[in-house]
C-alpha positions, 0 to 999 in steps of 0.5 A: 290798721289802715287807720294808723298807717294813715297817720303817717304822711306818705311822701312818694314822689311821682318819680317812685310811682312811675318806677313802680307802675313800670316794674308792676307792667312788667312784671303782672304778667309772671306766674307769682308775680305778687311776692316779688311786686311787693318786694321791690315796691319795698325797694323803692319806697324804703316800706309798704304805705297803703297808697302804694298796696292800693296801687298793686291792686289796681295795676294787678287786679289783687284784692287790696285784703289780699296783698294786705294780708301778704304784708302783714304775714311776712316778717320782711315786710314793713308797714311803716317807714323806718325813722332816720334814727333806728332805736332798738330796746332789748328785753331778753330775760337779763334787760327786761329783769334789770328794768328795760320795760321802763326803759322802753316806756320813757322812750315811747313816752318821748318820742310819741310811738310804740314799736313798730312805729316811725315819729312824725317827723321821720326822725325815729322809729322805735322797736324792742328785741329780745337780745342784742348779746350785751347781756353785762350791760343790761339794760340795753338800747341801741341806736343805729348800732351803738350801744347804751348800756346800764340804763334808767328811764331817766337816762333816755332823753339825754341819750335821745337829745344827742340825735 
């Protein structure tokens, strides 16, 4: 995982760091003092980059396997970077019956990713849900809350060009 994450190019700037080396000072010292360095880490950088768990562990003294562990057991927790432009692409049962799962492969295949994932240029980051409750539409995308609906896979690069 370290791998793919390193493809990602990490732009922190020297302002974040310092930010986050003085919340670590100030906060290494209380009991459970792990969760919320974390969380504000996230704060600050809109995710958790390996660079920045590599500087918990070395302010903290935490293993890096462990505050690795940490971010990839809680749900609240982002590996990588959220792209400008959120796409969500539905596959409950109604979406992925009408042909959302193709849908979803000619997003991946325009954009380079698989969910979970940020393009390279930070313009799109790809994920899947399992319902967003416009059943009638089927299938369903969205993008940064707007709905397109009854879509084909060749629907989706039109879609995505107006972004």
């Amino acid at each position: 995982m370290a791998q793919k994450m390193k493809n990602v190019p990490f732009k922190g700037t020297a302002e974040q760091e310092a930010q986050l080396r003085s919340m670590i000072a100030e906060l290494k010292g209380e009991k459970g003092f792990l969760m919320p360095i974390m969380q504000k880490a996230q704060d600050i950088y809109g995710y958790l980059p390996i660079e920045v768990m590599q500087i918990i562990a070395t302010e903290t003294g935490v293993p890096l396997e462990k505050i690795y562990g940490v971010a990839t057991f809680y749900a609240q927790f982002a590996l990588m970077p959220k792209g400008e432009h959120e796409i969500s692409i539905c596959l409950g049962t109604a979406c992925y019956v009408k042909g959302s799962g193709l849908v979803l492969e000619k997003a991946q295949e325009l954009l380079g990713i698989k969910p979970g994932e940020c393009t390279q240029d930070g313009k799109f980051s790809l994920s899947s849900c399992r319902c967003v409750g416009a059943c009638g539409l089927a299938p369903v995308m969205m993008i940064d809350g707007t709905v397109y609906g009854r879509l084909t896979p060749d629907m989706v690069k039109g879609i995505l060009d107006k972004y």
